[in-house]
C-alpha positions in Angstrom: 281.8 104.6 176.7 283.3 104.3 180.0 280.4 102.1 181.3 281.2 99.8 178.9 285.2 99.7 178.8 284.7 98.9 182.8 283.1 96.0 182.1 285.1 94.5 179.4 288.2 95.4 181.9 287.0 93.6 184.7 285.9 90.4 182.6 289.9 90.4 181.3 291.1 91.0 184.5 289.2 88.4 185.9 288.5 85.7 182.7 290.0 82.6 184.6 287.4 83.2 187.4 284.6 83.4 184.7 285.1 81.2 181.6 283.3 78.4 183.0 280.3 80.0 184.8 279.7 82.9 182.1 282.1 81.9 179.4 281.8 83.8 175.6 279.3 83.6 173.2 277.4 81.4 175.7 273.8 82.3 177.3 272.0 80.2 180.1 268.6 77.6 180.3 267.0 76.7 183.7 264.7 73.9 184.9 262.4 76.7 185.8 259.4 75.3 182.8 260.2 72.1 182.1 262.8 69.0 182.4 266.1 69.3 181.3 266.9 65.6 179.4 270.8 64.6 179.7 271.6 62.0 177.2 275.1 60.0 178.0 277.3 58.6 175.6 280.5 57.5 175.0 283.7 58.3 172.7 282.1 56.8 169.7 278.8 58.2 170.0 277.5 55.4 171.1 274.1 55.7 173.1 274.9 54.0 176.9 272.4 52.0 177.8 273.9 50.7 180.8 273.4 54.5 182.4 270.1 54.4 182.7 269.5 55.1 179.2 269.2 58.7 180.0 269.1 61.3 183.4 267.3 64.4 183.2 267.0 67.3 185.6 263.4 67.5 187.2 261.2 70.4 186.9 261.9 73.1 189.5 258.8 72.5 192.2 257.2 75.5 194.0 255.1 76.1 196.9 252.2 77.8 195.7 250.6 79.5 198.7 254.5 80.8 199.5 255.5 81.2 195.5 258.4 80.2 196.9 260.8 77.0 195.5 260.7 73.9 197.3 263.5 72.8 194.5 266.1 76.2 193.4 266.5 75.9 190.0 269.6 74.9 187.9 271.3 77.1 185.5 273.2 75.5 182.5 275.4 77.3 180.0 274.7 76.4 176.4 277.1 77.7 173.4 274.9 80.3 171.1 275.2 82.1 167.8 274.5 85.9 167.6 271.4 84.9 165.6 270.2 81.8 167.6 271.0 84.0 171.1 267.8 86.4 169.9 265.6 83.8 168.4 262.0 84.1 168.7 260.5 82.3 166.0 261.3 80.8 162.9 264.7 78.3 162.7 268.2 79.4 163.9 269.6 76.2 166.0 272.2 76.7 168.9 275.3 75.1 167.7 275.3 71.6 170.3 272.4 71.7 173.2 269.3 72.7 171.7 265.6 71.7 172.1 264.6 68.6 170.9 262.6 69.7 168.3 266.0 70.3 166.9 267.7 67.2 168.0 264.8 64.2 167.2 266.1 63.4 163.6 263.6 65.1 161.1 262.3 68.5 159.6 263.9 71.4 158.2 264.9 72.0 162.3 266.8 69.1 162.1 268.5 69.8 159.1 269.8 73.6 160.2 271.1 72.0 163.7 273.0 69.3 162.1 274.7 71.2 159.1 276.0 73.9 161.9 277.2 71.2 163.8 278.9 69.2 161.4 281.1 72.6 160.3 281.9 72.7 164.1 282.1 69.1 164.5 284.6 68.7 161.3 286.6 72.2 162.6 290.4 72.1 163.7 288.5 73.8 166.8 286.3 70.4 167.4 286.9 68.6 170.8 286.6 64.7 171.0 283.3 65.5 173.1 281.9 67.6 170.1 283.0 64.8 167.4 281.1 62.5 169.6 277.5 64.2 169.9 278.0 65.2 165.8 278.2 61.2 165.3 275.3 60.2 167.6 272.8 62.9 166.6 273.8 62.1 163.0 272.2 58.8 163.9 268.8 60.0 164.3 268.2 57.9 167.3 267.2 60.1 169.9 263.6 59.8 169.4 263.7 56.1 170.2 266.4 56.3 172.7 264.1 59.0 174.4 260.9 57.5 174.2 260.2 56.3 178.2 261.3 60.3 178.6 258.3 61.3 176.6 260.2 64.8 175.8 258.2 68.1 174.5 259.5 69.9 171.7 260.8 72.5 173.7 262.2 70.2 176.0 266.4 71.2 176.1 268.8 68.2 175.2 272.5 68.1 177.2 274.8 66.1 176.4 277.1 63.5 179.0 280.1 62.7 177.2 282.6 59.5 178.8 285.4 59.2 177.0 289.0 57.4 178.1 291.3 60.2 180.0 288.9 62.4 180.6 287.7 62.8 184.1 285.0 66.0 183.1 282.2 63.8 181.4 279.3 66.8 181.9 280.0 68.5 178.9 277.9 71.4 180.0 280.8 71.9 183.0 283.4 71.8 180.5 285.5 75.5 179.8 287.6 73.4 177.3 284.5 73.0 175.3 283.2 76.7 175.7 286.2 78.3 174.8 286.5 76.0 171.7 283.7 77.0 170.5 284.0 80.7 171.1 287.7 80.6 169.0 285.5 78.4 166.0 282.4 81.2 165.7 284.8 83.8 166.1 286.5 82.6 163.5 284.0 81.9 161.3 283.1 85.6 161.6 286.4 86.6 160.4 286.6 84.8 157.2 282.7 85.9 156.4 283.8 89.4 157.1 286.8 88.9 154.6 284.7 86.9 151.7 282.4 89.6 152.4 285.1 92.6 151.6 286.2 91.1 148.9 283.4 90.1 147.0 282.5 93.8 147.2 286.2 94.9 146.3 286.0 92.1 142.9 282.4 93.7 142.0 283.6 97.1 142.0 287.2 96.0 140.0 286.1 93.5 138.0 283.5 94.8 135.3 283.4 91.9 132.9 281.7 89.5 135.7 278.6 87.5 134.5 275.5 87.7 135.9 275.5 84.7 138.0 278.8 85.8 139.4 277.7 89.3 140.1 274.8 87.3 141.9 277.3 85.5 144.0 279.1 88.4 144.9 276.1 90.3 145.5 275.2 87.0 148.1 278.0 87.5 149.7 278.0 91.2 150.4 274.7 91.2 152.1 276.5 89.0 155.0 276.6 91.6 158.0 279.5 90.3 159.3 283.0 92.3 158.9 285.8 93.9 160.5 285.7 97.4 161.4 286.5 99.8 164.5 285.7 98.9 167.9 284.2 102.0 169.5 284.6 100.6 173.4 287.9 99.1 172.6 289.1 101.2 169.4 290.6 98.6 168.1 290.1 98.4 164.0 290.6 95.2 163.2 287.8 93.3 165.4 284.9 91.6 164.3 282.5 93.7 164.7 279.1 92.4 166.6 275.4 92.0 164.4 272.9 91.0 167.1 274.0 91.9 171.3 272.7 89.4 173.7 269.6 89.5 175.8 268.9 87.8 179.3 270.9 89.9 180.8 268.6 90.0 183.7 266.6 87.3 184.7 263.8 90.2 185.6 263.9 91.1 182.3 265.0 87.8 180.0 264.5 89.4 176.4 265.3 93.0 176.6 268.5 94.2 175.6 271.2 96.9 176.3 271.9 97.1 172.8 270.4 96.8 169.4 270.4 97.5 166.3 267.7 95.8 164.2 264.9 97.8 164.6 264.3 99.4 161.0 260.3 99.3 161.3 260.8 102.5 163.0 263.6 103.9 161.4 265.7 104.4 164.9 268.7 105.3 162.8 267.4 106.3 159.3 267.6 109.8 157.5 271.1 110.2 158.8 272.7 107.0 158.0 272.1 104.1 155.6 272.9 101.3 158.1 273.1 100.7 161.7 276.8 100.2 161.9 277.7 103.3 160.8 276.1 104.7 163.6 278.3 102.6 166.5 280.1 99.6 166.1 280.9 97.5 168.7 283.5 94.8 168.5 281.1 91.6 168.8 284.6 89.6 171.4 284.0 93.3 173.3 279.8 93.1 173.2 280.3 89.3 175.0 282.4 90.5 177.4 280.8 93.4 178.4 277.3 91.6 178.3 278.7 88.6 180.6 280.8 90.3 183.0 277.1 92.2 183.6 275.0 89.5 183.9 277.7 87.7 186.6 277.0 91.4 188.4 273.3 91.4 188.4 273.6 87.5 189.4 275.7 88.1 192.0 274.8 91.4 193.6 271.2 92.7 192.1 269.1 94.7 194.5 265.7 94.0 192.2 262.6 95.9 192.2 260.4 94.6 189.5 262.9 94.8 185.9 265.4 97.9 188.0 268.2 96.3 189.2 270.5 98.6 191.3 274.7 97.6 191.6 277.8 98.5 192.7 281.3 97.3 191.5 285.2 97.8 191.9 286.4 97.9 188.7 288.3 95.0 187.8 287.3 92.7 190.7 284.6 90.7 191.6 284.8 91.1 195.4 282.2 92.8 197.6 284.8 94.6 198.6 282.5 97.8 199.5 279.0 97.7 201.0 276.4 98.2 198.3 274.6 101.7 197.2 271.5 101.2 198.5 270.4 98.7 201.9 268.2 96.0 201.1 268.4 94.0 204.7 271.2 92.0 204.2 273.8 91.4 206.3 276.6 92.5 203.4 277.4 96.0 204.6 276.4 95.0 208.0 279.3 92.6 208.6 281.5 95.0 206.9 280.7 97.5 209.6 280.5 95.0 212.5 284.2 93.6 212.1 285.4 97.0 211.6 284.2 98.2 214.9 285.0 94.3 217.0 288.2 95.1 215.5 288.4 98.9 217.0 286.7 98.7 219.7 287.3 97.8 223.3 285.6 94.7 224.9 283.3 97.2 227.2 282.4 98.9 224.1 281.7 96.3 222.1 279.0 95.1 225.2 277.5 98.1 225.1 277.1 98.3 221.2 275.5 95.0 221.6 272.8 96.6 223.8 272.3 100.1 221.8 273.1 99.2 218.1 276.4 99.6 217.4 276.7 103.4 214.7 277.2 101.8 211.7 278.1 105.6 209.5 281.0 105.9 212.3 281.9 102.1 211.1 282.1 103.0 207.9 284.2 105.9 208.7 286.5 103.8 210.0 286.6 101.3 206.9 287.4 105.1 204.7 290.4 105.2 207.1 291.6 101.8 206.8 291.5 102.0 202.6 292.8 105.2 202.4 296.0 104.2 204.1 296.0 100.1 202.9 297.5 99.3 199.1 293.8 97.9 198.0 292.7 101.3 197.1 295.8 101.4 194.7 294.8 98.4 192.9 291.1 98.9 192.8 290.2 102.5 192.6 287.3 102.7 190.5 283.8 102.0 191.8 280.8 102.5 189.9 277.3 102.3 190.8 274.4 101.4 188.3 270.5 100.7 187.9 269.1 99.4 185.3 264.9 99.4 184.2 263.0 98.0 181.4 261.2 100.5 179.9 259.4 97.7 177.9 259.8 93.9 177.5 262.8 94.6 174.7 264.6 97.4 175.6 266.9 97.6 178.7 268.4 100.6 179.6 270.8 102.4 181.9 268.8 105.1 184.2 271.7 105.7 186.4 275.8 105.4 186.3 278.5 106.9 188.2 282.0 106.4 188.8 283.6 107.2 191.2 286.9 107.0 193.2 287.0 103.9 195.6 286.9 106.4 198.7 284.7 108.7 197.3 282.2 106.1 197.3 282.2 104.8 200.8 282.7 108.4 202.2 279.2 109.2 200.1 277.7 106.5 201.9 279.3 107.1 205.4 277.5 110.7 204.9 274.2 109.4 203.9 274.2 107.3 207.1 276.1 109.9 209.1 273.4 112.5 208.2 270.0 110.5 208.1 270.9 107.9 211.0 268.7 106.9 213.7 268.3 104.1 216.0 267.1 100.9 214.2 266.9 97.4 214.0 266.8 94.8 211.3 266.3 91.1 211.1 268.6 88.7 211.4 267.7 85.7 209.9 270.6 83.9 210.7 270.5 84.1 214.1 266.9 84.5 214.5 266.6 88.0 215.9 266.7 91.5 215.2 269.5 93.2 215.7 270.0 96.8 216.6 272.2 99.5 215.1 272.5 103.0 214.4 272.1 104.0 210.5 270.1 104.9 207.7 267.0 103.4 207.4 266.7 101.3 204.0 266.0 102.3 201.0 262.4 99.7 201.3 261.7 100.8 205.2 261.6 104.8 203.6 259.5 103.5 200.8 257.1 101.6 203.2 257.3 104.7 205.8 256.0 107.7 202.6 253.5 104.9 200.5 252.9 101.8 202.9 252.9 98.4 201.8 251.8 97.4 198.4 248.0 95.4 197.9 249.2 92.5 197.2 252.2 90.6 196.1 252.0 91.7 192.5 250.8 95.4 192.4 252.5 96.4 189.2 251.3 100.4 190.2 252.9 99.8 193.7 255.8 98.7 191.9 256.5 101.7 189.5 256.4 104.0 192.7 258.9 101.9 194.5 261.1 102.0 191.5 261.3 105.7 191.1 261.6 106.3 194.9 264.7 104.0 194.7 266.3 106.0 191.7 265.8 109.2 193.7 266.9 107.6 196.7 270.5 106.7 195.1 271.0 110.3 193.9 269.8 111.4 197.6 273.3 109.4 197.8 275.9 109.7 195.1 274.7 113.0 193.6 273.9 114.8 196.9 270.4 115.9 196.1 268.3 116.9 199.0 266.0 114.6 200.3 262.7 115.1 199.2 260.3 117.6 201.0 257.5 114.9 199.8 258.9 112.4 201.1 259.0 113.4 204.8 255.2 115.0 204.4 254.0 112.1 203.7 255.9 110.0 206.2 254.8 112.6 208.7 251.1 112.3 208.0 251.7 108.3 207.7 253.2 107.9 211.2 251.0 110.3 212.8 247.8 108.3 211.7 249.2 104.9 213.6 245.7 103.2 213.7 246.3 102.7 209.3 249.3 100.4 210.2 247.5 97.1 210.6 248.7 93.2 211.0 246.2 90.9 210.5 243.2 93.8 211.0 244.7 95.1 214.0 247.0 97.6 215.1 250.6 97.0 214.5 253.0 98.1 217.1 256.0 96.5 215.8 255.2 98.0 212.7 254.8 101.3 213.8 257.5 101.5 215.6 260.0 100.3 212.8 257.9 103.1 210.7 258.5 106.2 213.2 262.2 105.1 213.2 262.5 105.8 209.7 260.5 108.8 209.7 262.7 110.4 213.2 265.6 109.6 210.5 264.0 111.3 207.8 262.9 114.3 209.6 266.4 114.8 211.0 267.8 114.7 207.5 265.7 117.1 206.2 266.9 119.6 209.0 270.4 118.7 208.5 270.1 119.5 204.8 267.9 123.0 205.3 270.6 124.0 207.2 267.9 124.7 210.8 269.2 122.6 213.1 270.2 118.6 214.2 268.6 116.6 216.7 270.4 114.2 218.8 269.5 110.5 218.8 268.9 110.6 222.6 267.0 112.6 224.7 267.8 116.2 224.8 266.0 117.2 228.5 267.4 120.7 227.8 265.5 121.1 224.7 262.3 123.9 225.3 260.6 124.4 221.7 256.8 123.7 221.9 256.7 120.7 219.0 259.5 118.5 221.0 257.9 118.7 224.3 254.4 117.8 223.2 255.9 115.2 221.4 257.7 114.0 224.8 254.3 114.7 226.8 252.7 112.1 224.3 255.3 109.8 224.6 254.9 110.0 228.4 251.3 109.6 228.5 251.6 106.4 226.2 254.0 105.0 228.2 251.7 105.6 231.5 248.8 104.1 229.9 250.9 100.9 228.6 252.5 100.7 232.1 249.0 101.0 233.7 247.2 98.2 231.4 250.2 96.0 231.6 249.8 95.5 235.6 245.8 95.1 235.5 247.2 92.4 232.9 245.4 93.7 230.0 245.9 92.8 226.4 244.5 95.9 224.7 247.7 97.5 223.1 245.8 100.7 221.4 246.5 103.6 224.3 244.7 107.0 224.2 248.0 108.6 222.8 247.9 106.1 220.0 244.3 106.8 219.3 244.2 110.6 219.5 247.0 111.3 217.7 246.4 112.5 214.5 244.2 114.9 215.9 246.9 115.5 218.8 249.0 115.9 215.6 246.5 118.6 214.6 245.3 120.7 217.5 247.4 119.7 220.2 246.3 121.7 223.0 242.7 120.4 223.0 243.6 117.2 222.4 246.2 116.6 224.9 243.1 117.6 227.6 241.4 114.6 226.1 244.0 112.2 226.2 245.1 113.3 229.8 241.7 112.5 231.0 241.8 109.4 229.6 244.8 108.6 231.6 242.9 109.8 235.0 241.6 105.9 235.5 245.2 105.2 235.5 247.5 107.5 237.4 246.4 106.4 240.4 248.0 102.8 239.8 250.6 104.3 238.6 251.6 107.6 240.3 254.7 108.2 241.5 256.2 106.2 238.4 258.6 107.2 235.6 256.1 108.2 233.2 253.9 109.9 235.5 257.1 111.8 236.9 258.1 112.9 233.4 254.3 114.3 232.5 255.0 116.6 235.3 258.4 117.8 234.5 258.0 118.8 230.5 254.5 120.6 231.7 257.1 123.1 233.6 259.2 123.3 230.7 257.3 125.1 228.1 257.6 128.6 227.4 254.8 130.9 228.4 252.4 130.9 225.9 253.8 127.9 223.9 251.0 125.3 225.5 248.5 127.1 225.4 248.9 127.1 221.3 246.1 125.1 219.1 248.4 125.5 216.0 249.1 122.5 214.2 252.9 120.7 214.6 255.8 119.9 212.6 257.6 116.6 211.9 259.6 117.6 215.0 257.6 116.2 217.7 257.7 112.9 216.2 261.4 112.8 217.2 260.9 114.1 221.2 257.4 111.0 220.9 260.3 108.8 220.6 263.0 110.1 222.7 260.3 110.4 225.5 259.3 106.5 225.1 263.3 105.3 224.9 264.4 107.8 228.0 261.7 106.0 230.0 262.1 102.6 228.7 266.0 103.5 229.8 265.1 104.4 233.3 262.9 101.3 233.7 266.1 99.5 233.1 268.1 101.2 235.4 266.2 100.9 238.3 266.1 97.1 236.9 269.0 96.5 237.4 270.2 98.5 240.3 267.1 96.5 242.1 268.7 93.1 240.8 272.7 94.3 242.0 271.2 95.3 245.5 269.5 91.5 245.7 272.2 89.6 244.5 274.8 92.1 246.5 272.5 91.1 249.6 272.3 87.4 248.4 276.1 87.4 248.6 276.6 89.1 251.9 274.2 86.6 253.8 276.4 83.4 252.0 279.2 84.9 253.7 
């Protein structure tokens, strides 16, 4: 029950931040399918003409091509019942903003909305705002008053409310309101729960009852409201909750965490009689549990489909720690970024700005500064959680942990420590990518072992990236090896770059950003089999057979690019790039083909970097090793791109020493 304790915890803790954006027994409607029609009136309940005769909040618009919104759409907070929160079909009214097929005046609709809301209206709970929508829908003018609207039965009613003194006219943004009608229904469910026990304490006493007041009493004992122990909580005297809220997720709008109403497939039967006796949970602890969630998932889902993967601090609502797993954003990345400005000298901060600054050391750092500052004290819980809809009701928890505040950021200064590598990610802030030195995310490892999905709503795709993710996070928080499947198949994928395509063609961005992650994952797998680690630079001393061709390929791709770029040609697919899934293979023959490939150029370019290096790592092998046809490991993927950065490094060296001997010149001949 911990899961749930946490969150009813951090609601308490944090209930003045919360009551008016996810207040109790309250759920949420949107603009998203239709107009939302806000009717103004004053103290009295008298319609305002004068106001336009009504407002309404437009349709959300979207860009079709781009499924994007042109418009964001609005969320509004409407008062619910237990019963009228899970409605599907049939009538249960919400208690004040409903649909107007509620609201227009006739039908049995009508008749259920009004009667709730003239108990609430005629309550010692009622507001002056309630009393005055009871006595203008009582008037059964909305139709008329309505009628340039046009409004669909579906079409959600608010209600503007000005009345003298009170300065918050948009009922719909008033806590006041919310938390009066929380106390009423809660109360409400108290005295049911106590006609209830003792109707069924004066049928089993009283045995000279007639038969219509046995019926009565027999009436009153089916009401499942009563008061019983709170298994989150534990306390016994709360009422306890008959139907748990949906919409928890907006991925997933009807499925719930909880239920308890299924009895066409007997969930609970054979042991027990009723669902209650199974768990109860207090219905004030079910609403704050339920809410304080859905302000998480709001605020700091990382979606994939239904799953939705979090992190929190128990009892605040800061992002006070980078989340579980990297999506892109710039969350954890600013964390890490002011840590370092902040430790860092000015010439090491310019040079982090050129590299990528090591974001797991970063976050090392950040583990230093909590373990010694009094935040830890107060918040020391974190725990991380994914949720997945298994179908379109049921909701449920596929992962939790909790752990200590520190514990948590040291797990994910490992992961990064151990899978880092050099990469970059986009800012869209600023307009550019941005380099650093990290794990790659969670969706560039998914896109490095399975590609891209078909299309923007591949449902198969979208099961696969799901369970990746889940094993992914235990990868992190449960310390499970990476798996071997994962870096196979990134292997292969990287090693066949002609298959990563942009617009029909080869992709060498996109290749790029892919052996990144797959360098990263190959270097955690030999961290984690205990073999051996591999630097993120160069290592010139390094002799095994599968690094240097690696490097040689590197160096004959960078030759060929070098060559084509000073004949000023376009083509971008080099004879390394297109020979090497066989080079991959049998890399002895194929190297002799892609070497005489490269004969056209090294003329233009002998003497340079690349050509230089071709001729170094050849001396390097150990006899016997070149001569090999055998296939090679994952390994040379890492010396392909320590070959290609070591050059592109030297380039700019001798840039810029030519550029300081110009300028130095340029300065002496001033004087």
């Amino acid at each position: 029950m911990s899961f749930w304790q946490n969150l009813v915890d951090s609601y308490d803790k944090n209930a003045d931040a919360l009551k008016t954006t996810y207040p109790l027994s309250t759920t949420s409607i949107s603009n998203n399918s239709d107009i939302i029609a806000v009717i103004v009136i004053d103290g009295n309940g008298n319609f305002q003409k004068k106001s336009s005769y009504a407002a309404k909040i437009e349709k959300v618009k979207k860009d079709k091509k781009a499924e994007n919104y042109i418009t964001p759409p609005i969320s509004i907070t409407i008062p619910v019942t237990e019963e009228s929160m899970g409605r599907s079909s049939g009538i249960c009214p919400h208690p004040v903003f409903d649909q107007y097929g509620y609201l227009k005046g006739d039908g049995k609709k009508y008749d259920a909305y009004i009667t709730q809301l003239k108990d609430f209206a005629e309550s010692t709970f009622a507001t002056k705002q309630i009393e005055a929508i009871y006595k203008y829908v009582g008037k059964r003018s909305i139709a008329t008053d309505l009628s340039e609207m046009d409004p669909k039965d579906k079409t959600y009613i608010i209600f503007q409310v000005e009345t003298p003194g009170n300065p918050q006219t948009k009922v719909w943004e008033n806590e006041i309101f919310y938390s009066a009608w929380h106390q009423y229904y809660l109360a409400e469910k108290r005295k049911k729960a106590t006609k209830k026990k003792c109707a069924e304490e004066e049928l089993e006493i009283n045995k000279k009852l007639s038969s219509a007041e046995k019926k009565n009493l027999k009436e009153l004992i089916q009401l499942k409201d009563m008061i019983s122990l709170d298994y989150i909580t534990g306390d016994e005297h709360q009422p306890i909750a008959t139907f748990h809220p949906k919409k928890i997720s907006n991925a997933t709008a009807n499925s719930k965490l909880v239920s308890d109403n299924d009895k066409t497939n007997y969930t609970f039967r054979g042991k027990f009689s009723e669902s209650f006796e199974v768990v109860s949970i207090g219905y004030e602890t079910s609403q704050k549990a339920h809410q304080f969630l859905r302000y998480l998932i709001n605020d700091r889902g990382y979606f994939c489909g239904e799953q939705v993967i979090l992190s929190f601090t128990v009892g605040s609502t800061k992002k006070l720690l980078p989340p579980p797993v990297e999506d892109g954003s710039l969350s954890a990345f600013m964390l890490a970024s002011k840590t370092q400005t902040q430790t860092e000298s000015d010439s090491q901060i310019v040079l982090s700005a050129e590299t990528g600054f090591d974001y797991a050391d970063a976050l090392k750092n950040a583990l230093s500064g909590f373990r010694y500052g009094n935040n830890l004290e107060r918040h020391n819980k974190t725990a991380v959680i994914t949720l997945d809809a298994a179908t379109t009701g049921r909701l449920a928890i596929t992962f939790y942990r909790e752990l200590d505040r520190s514990e948590y950021l040291e797990k994910i200064a490992d992961w990064h420590y151990g899978c880092k590598w050099n990469q970059k990610f986009w800012d869209k802030e600023n307009n550019k990518y941005v380099p650093y030195r990290g794990a790659p995310s969670a969706d560039k490892i998914i896109e490095a072992v399975y590609g891209k999905p078909r299309g923007r709503k591949d449902e198969s795709y979208i099961k696969i990236k799901k369970a990746a993710r889940e094993r992914l996070i235990r990868c992190i928080f449960d310390g499970a090896f990476l798996p071997k499947d994962y870096v196979v198949a990134a292997v292969r994928r990287t090693s066949c770059p002609l298959g990563i395509t942009k617009d029909g063609k080869f992709d060498r961005n996109g290749f790029e950003r892919i052996l990144a992650t797959t360098c990263a994952l190959i270097r955690k797998h030999y961290q984690q089999g205990g073999k051996e680690d591999f630097k993120l630079s160069i290592e010139l001393e390094r002799a095994d057979r599968d690094y240097l061709y690696g490097r040689l390929l590197g160096a004959a791709d960078k030759l060929e690019e070098y060559a084509l770029y000073k004949k000023n040609n376009s083509r971008i697919v080099t004879a390394a790039i297109r020979h090497m899934q066989t080079f991959a293979q049998h890399p002895f023959r194929a190297w002799q083909t892609i070497h005489s490939c490269l004969n056209p150029h090294i003329q233009a370019v002998k003497g340079g970097f690349a050509f230089n290096e071709i001729q170094e790592i050849m001396q390097q092998f150990i006899s016997g090793d070149y001569e090999k046809n055998t296939p090679l490991n994952g390994s040379y993927l890492i010396g392909y791109y320590h070959e290609r950065a070591y050059i592109d490094s030297l380039v700019k060296k001798a840039t810029d020493k030519k550029e300081l001997t110009v300028n130095g010149e340029q300065e002496a001949n001033n004087d």
